[in-house]
Backbone as a ProteinNet text record, in pm:
[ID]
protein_1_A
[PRIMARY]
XXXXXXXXXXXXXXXXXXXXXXXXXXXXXXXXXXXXXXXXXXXXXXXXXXXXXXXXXXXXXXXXXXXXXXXXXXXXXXXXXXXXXXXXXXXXXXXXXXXXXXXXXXXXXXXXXXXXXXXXXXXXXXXXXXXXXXXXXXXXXXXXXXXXXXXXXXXXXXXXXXXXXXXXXXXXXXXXXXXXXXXXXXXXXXXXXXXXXXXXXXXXXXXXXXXXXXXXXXXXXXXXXXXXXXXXXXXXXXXXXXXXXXXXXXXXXXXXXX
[TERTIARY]
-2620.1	-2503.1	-2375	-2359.7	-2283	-2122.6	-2166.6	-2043.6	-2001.6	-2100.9	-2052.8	-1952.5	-1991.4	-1929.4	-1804.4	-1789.5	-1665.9	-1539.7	-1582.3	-1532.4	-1447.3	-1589.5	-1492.9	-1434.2	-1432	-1326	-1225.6	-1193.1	-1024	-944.9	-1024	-986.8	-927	-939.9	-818.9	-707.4	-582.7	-478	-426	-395.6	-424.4	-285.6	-160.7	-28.2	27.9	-9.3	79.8	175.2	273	427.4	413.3	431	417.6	506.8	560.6	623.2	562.9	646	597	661.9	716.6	790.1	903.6	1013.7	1126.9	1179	1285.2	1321.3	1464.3	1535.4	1619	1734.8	1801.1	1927.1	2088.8	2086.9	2184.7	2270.5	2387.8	2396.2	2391.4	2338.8	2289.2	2368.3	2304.7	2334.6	2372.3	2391.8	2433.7	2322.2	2193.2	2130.8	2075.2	2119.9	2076.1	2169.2	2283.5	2444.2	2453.8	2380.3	2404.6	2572.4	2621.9	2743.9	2728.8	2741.8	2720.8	2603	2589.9	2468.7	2484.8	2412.7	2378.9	2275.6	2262.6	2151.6	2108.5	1989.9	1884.4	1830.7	1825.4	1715.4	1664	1564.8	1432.5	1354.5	1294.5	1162.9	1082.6	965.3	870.6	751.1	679.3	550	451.2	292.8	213.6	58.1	34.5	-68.6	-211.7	-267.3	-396	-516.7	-596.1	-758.2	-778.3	-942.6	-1010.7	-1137.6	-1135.1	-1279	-1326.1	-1449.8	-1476	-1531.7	-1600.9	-1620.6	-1546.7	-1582.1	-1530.9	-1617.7	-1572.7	-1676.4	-1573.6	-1605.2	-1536.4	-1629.8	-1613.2	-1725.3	-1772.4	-1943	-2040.6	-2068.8	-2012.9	-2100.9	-2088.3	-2188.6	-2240.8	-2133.4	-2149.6	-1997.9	-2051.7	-1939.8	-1966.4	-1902.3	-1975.5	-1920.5	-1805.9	-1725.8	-1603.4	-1574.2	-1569.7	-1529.1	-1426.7	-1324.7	-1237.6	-1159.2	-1123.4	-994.7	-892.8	-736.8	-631.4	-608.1	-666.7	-644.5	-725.2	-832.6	-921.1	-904.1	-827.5	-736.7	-641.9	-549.8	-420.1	-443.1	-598	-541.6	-575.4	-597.6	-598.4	-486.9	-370.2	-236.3	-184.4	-110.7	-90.3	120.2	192.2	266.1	305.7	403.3	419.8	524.2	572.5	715.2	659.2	836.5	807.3	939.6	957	1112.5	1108.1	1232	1262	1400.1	1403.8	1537.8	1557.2	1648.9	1633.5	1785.1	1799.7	1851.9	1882	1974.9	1930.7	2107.7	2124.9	2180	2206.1	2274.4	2273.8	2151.4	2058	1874.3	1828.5	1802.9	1733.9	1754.7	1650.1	1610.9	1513.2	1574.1	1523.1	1457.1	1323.2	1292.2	1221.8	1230.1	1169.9	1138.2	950.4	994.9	894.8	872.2	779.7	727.7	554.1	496.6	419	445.8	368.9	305.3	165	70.5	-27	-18.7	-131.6	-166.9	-325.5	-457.8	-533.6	-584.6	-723.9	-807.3	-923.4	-977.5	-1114.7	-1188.3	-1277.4	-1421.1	-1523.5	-1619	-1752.9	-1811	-1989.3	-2057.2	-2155.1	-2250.6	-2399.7	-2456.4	-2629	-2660.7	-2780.6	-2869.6	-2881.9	-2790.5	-2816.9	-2664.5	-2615.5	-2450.2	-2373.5	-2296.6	-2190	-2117.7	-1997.5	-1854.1	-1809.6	-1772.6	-1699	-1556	-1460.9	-1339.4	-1328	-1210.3	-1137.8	-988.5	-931.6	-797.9	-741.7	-638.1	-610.4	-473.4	-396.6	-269.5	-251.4	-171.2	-160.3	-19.4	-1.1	146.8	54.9	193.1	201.3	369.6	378.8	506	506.5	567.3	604.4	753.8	735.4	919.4	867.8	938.6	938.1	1055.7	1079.1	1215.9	1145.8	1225.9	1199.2	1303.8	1298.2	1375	1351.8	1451.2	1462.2	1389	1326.3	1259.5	1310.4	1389.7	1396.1	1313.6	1380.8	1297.8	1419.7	1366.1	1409.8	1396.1	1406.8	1385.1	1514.2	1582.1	1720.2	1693.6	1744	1708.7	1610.5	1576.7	1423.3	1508.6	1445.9	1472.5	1308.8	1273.6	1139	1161.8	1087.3	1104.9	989.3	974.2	865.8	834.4	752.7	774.9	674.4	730.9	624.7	700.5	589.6	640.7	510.8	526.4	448.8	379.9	247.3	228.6	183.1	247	138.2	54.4	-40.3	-101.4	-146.9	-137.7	-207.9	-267.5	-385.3	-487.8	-556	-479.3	-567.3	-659.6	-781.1	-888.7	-937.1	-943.3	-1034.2	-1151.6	-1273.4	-1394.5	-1445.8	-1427.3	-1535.6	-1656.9	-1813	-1915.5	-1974.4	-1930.3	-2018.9	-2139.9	-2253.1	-2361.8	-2470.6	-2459.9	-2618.5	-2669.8	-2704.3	-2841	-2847.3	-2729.5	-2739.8	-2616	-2587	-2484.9	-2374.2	-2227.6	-2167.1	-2111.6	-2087.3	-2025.6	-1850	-1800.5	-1642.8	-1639.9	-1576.6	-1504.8	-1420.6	-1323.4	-1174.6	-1173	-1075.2	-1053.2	-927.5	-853.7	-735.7	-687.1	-655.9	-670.7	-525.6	-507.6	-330.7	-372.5	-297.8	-310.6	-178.2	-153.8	-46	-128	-99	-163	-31.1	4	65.9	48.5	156.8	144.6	205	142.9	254.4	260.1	327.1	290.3	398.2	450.5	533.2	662	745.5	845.7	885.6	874.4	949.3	1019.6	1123.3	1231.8	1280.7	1203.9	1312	1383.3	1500.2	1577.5	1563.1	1455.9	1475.4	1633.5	1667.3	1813.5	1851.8	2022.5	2096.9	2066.6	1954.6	1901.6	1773.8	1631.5	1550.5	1486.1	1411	1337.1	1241.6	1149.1	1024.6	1010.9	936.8	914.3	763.4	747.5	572.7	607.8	491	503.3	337.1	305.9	167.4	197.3	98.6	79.8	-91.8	-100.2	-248.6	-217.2	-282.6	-282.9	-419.4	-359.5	-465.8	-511.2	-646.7	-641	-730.1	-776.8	-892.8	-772.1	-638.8	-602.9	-581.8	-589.9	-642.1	-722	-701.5	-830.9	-868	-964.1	-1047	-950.4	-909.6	-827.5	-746.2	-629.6	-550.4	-484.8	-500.6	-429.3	-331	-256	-149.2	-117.7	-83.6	-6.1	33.7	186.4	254.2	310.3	332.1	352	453.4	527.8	603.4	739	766.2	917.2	967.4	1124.6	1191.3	1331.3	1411.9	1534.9	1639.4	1753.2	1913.9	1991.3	1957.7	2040.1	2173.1	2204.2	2385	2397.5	2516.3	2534.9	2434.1	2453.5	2395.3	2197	2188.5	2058	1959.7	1863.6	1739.9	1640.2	1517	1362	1304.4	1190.6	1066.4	944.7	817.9	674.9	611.7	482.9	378.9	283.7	208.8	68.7	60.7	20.2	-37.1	-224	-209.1	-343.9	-347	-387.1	-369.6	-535.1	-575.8	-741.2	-706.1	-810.3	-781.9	-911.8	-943.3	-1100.1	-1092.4	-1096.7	-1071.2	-1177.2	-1247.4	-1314.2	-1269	-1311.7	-1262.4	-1292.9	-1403.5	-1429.7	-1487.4	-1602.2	-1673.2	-1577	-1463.6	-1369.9	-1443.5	-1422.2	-1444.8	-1363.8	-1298.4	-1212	-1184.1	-1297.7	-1305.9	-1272.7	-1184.3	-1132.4	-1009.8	-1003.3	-911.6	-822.6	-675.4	-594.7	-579.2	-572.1	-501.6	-451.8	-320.1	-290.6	-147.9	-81.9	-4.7	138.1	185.1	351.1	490.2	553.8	682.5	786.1	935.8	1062.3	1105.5	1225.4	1402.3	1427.2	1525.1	1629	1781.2	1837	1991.9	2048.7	2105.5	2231.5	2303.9	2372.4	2514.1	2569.1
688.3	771.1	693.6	626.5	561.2	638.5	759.6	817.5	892.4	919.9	959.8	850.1	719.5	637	604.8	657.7	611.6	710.5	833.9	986.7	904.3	860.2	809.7	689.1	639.6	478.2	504.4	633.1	701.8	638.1	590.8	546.1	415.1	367.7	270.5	324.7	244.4	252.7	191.2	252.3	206.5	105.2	193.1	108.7	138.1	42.9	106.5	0.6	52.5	-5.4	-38.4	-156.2	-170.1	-266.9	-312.3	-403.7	-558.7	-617.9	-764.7	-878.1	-975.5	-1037.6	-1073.3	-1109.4	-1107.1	-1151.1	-1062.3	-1168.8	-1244.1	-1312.1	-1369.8	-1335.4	-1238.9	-1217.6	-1230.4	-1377.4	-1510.5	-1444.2	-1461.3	-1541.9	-1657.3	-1712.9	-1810.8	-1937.2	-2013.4	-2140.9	-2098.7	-2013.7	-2017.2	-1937.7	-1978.7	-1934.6	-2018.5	-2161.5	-2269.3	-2194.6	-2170.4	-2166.1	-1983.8	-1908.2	-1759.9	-1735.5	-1670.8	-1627.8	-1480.4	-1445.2	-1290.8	-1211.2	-1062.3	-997.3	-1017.4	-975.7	-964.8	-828.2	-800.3	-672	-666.3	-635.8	-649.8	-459.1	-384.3	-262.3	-305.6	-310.1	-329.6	-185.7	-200.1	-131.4	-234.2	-150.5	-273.2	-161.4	-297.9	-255.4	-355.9	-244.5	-326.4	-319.7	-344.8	-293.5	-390.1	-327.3	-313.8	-291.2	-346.5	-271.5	-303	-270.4	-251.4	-266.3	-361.6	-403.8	-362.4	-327.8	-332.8	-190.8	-153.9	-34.7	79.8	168.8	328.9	445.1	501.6	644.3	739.7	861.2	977.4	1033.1	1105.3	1183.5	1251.8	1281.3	1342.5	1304.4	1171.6	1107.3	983.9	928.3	751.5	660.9	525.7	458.9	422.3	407.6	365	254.7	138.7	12.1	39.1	4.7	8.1	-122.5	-125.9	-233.1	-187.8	-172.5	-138.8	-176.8	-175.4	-297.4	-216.2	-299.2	-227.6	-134.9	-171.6	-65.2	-6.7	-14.5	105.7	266.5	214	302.8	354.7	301.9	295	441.3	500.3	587.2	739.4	708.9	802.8	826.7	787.3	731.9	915.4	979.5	1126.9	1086.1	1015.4	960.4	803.6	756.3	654.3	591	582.5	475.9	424.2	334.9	244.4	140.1	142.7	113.2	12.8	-104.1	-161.2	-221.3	-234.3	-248.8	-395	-467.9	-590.7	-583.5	-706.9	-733.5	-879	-999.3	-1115.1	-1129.7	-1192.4	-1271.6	-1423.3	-1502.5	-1628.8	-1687.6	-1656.3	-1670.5	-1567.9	-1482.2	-1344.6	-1272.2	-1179.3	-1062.7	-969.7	-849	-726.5	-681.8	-644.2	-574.4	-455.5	-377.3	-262.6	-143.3	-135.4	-100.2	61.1	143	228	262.7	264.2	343.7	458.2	539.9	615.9	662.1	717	691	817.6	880.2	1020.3	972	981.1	951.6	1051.4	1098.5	1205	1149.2	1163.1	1146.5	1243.2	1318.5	1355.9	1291.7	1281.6	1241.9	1341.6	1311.7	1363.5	1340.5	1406.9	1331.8	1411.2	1361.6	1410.9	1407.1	1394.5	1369.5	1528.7	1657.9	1747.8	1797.5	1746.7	1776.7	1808	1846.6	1875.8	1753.5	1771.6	1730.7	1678.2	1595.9	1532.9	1511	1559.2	1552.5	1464	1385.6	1285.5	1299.7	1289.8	1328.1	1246.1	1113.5	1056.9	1054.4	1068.6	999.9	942.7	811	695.2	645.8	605.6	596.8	483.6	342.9	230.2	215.8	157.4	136.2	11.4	-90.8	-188	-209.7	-286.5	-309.5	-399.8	-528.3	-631.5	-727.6	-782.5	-843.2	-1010.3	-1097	-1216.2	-1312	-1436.6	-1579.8	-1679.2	-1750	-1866.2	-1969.3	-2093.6	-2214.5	-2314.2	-2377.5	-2538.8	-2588.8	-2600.1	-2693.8	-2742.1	-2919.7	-2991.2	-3010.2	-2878.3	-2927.9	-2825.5	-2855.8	-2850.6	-2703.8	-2601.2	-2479	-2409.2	-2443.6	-2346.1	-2305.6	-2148.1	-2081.5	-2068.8	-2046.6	-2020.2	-1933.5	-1807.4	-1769.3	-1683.1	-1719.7	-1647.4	-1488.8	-1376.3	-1260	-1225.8	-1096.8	-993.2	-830.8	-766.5	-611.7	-509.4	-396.5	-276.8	-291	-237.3	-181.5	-12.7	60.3	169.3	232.8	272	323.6	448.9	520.4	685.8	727	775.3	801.8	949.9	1045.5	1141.9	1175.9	1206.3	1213.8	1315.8	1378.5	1482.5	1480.3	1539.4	1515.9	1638	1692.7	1793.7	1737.6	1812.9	1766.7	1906.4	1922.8	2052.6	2011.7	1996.1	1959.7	2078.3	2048.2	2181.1	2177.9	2284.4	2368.4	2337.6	2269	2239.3	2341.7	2326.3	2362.2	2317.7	2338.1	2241.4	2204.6	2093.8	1971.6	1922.1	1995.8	1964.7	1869.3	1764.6	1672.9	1650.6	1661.5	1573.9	1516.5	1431	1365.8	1268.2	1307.7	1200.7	1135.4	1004.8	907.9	853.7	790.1	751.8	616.4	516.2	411.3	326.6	225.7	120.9	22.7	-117.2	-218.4	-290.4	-425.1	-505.7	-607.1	-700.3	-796.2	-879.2	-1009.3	-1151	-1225.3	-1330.4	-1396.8	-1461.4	-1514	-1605	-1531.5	-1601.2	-1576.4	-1654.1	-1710.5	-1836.4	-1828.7	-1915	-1889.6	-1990	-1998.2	-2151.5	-2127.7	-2190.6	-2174.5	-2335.5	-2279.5	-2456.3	-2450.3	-2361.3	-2404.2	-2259.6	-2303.7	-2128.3	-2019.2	-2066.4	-1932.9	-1906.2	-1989.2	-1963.9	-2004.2	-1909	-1896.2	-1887.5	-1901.6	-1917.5	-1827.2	-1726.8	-1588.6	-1602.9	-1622.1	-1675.9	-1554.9	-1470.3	-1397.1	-1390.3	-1430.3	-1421.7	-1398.6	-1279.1	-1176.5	-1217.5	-1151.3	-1140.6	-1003.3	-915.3	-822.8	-754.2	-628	-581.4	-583.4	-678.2	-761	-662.2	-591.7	-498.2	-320.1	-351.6	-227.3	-156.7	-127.5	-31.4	-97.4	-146.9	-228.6	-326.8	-359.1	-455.4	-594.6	-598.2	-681	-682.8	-692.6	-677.2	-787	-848.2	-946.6	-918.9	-1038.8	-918.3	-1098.5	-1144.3	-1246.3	-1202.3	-1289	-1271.1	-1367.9	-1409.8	-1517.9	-1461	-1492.4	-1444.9	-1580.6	-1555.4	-1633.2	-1528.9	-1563.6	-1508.7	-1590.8	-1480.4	-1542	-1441.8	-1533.2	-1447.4	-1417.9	-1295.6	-1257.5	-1241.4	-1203.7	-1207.6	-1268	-1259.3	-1233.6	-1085.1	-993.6	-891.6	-848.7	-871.7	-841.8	-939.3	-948.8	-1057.8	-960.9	-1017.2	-989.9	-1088.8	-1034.9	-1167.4	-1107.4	-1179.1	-1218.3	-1257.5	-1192.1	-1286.2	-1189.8	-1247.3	-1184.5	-1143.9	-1041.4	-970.6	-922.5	-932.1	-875.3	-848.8	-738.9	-687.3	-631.6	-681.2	-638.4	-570.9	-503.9	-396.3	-383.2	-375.3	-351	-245.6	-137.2	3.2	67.7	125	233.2	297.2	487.8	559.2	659.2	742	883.8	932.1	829.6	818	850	762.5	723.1	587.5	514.5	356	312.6	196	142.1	45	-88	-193.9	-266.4	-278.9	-309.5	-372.5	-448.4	-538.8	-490.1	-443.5	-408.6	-547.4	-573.4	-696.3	-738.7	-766.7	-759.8	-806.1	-784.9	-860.2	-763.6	-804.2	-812.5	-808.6	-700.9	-704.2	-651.5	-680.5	-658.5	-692.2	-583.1	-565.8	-544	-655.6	-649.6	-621.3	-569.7	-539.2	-583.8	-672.1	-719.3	-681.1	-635.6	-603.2	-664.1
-1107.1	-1077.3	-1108.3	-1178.8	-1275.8	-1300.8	-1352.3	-1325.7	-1200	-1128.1	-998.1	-922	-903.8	-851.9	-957	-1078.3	-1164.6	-1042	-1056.6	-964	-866.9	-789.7	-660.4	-636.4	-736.9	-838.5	-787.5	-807.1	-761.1	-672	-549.1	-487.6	-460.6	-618.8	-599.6	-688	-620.4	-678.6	-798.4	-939	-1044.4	-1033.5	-1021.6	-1036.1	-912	-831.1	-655.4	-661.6	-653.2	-695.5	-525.6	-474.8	-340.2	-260.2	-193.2	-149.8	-161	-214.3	-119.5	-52.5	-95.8	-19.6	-31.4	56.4	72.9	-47.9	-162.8	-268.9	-212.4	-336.3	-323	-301.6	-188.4	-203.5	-182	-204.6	-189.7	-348.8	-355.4	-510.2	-530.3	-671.5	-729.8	-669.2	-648.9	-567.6	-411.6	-376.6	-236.8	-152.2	-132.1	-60.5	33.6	11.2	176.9	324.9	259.9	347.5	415.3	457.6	477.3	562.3	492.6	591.1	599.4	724.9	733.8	643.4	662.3	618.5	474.1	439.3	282.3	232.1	196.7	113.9	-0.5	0.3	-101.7	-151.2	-246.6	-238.8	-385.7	-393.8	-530.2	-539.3	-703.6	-751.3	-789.6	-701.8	-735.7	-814.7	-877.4	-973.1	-969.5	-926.5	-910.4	-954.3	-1123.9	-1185	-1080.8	-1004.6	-905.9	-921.3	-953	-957.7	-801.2	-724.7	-634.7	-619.5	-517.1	-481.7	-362	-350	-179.7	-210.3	-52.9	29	61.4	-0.8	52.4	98.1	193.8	237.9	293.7	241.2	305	402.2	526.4	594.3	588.8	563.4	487.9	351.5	302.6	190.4	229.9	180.9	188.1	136.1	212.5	143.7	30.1	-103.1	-209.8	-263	-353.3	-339	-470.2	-466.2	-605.2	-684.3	-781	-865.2	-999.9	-979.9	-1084.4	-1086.3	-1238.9	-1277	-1319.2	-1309	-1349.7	-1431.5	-1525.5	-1669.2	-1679.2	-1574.8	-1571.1	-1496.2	-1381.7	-1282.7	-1289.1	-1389.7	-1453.6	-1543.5	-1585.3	-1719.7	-1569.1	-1417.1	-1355.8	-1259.8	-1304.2	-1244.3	-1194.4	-1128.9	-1130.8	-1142.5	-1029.3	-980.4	-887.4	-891.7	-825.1	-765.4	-669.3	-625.5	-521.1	-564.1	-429.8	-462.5	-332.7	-303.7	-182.9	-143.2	-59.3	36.7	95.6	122.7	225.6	209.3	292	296	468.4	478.1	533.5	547	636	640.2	735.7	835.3	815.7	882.6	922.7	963	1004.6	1095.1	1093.9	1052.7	1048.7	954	900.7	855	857.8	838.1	833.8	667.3	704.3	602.4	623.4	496.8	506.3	382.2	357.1	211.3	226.8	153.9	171.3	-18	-8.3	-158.2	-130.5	-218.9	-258.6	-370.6	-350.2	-498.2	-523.9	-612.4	-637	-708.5	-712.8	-822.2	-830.2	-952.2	-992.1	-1087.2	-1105.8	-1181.8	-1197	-1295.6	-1350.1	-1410.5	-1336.7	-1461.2	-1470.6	-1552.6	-1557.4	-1448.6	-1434.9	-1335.8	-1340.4	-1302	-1294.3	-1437.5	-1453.1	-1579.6	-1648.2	-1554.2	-1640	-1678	-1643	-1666.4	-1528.7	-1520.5	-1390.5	-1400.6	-1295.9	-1313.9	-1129.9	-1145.6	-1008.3	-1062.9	-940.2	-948	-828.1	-846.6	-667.6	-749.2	-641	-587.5	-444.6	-445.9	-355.1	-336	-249	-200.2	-80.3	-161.7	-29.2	-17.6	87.9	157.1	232.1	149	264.3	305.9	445.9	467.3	586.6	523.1	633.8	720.4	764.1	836.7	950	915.5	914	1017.7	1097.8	1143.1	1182.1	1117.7	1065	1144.6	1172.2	1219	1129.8	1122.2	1015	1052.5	1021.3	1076.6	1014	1165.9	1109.1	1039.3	898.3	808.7	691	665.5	629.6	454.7	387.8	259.5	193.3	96.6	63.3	-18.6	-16.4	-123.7	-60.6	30.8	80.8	227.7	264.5	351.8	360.6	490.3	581.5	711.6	704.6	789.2	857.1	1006.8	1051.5	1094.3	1057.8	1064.1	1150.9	1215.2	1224.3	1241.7	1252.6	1235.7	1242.6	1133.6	1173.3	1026.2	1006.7	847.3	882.5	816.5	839.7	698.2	701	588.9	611.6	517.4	495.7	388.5	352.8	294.7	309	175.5	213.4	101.8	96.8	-25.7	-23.8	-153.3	-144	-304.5	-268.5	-368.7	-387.3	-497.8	-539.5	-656.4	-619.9	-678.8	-712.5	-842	-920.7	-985.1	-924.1	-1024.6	-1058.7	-1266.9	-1292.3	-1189.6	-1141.6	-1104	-917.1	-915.3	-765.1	-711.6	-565.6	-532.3	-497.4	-521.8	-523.8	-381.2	-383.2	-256.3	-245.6	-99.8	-139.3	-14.2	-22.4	76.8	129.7	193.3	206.4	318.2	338.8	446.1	492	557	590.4	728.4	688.4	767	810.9	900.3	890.9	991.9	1000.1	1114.2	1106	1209.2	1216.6	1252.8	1158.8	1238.9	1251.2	1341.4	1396.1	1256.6	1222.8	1156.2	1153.2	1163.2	1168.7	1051.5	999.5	894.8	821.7	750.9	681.7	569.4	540.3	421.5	357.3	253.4	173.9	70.1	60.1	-47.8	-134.7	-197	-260.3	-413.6	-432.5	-487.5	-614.7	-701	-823.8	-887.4	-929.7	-928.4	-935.7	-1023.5	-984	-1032.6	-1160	-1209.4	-1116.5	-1136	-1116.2	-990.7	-892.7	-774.7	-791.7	-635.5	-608.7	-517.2	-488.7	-377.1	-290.4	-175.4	-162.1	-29.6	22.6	124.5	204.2	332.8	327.3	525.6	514.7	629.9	670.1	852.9	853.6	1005.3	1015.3	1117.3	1105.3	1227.5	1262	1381.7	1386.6	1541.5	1576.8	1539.2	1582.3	1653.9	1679.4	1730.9	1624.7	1528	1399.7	1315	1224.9	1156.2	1197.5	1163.6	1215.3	1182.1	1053.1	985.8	867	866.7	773.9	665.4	508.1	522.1	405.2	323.1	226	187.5	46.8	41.4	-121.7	-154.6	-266	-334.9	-427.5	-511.9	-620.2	-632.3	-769.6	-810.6	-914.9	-986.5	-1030.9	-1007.1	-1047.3	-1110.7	-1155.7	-1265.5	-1184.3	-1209.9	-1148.6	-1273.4	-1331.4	-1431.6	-1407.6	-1333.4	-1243.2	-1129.6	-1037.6	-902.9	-855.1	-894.5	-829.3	-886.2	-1016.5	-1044.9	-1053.5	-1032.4	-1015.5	-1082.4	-1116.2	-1148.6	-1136.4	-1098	-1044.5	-1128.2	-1129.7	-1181.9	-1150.5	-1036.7	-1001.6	-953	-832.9	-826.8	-666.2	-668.7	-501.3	-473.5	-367.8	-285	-188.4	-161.3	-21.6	51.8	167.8	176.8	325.7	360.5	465.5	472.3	627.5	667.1	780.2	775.9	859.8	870.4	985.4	995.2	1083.3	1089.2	1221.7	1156.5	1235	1253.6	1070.1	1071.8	972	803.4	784.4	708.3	701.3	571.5	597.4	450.2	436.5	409.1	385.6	359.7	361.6	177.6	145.8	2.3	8.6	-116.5	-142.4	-300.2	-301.8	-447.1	-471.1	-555.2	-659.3	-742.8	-833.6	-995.5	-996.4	-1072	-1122.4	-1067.2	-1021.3	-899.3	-1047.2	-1027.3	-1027.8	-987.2	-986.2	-905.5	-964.2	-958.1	-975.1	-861.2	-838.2	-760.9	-771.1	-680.8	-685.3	-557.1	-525.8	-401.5	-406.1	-269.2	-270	-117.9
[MASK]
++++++++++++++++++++++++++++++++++++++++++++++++++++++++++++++++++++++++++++++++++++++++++++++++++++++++++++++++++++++++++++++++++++++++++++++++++++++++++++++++++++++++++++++++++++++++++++++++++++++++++++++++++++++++++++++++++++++++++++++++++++++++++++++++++

């Protein structure tokens, strides 16, 4: 069932433009020294394949293995937006994505057709403190906040000579999350972006984790872009939904300060 399980592939997100970690929004050279707020809003982009466990209720979980550009040609829509802010010792963040996927394949040895159909909504928000630390150009700061995720799926299974099988199912949760921010500044053009989360804790998923890596360049005072890599894994079950998978791929951002 080869292509049956391609069907329900769907379920990863081919390009989930998604948040990740705090970028740089100092101008160039002046980001050891914060005076008053500052503001950050980005588009982010985030080509993703998917690993791991999925089940909707009333079919068996199915294991997924798909890669970016494999997910990418079942793309429907996509955004995803962020907004920051920091302070003298603190910041606020806060970003939200959203993602429609379909996809079509064959199935059964006599013909028939499986359709999947997903949309997912992640949204974090974040409020952060600075940490004494002794290295010149680097800001560190410790976070925590909310993630929430939403997931709604739906599966149709037309197979010859059988009768056909419809599914859907949607899920919504908040887990709690703590975890890190780092900033360093190699000089006035070019930065370093590192972001690494862990939640959950069992009061919605079992476990949640999320980390980000990117460089970036200061084309102005006001515009930045960065380059690097994300993963985000999530281990959820509830009310025979299951959810246990990891997105992963290659991270980018535009930024705009004001």
């Amino acid at each position: 069932m080869i292509e049956m399980k391609s069907a329900y592939c769907g379920l990863a997100l081919a390009l989930a433009v998604a948040p990740a970690g705090a970028a740089d929004i100092s101008a160039p050279g002046s980001a050891v020294v914060n005076t008053g707020s500052k503001y950050q809003v980005t588009l982010d982009g985030w080509l993703a394949g998917l690993n791991g466990d999925i089940g909707v209720r009333g079919l068996p979980t199915a294991a997924v293995d798909v890669s970016p550009l494999d997910v990418l040609e079942s793309l429907d829509g996509v955004f995803a937006g962020s907004f920051q802010a920091v302070g003298d010792s603190w910041l606020l963040y806060t970003d939200v994505m959203w993602a429609k996927i379909s996809t079509e394949a064959d199935v059964g040895p006599f013909g028939g057709t499986a359709r999947f159909e997903q949309k997912q909504i992640v949204a974090t928000a974040l409020v952060g403190y600075e940490l004494p630390i002794n290295v010149e150009n680097m800001q560190l700061y410790a976070t925590g906040g909310l993630r929430y995720q939403h997931n709604e799926v739906e599966l149709d299974i037309d197979p010859a000579f059988f009768p056909s099988v419809n599914r859907s199912g949607s899920q919504s949760w908040v887990d709690p999350i703590v975890g890190l921010t780092m900033h360093y500044d190699v000089n006035d053009k070019w930065f370093v972006d590192v972001m690494a989360d862990i939640g959950g804790f069992g009061v919605a998923s079992d476990i949640t984790l999320q980390g980000t890596a990117t460089v970036g360049y200061n084309w102005t005072d006001t515009i930045a872009s960065s380059f690097g890599y994300k993963a985000l894994y999530t281990d959820y079950e509830e009310g025979g939904f299951r959810y246990d998978a990891t997105q992963h791929g290659i991270f980018t951002r535009l930024a705009v300060r004001f």
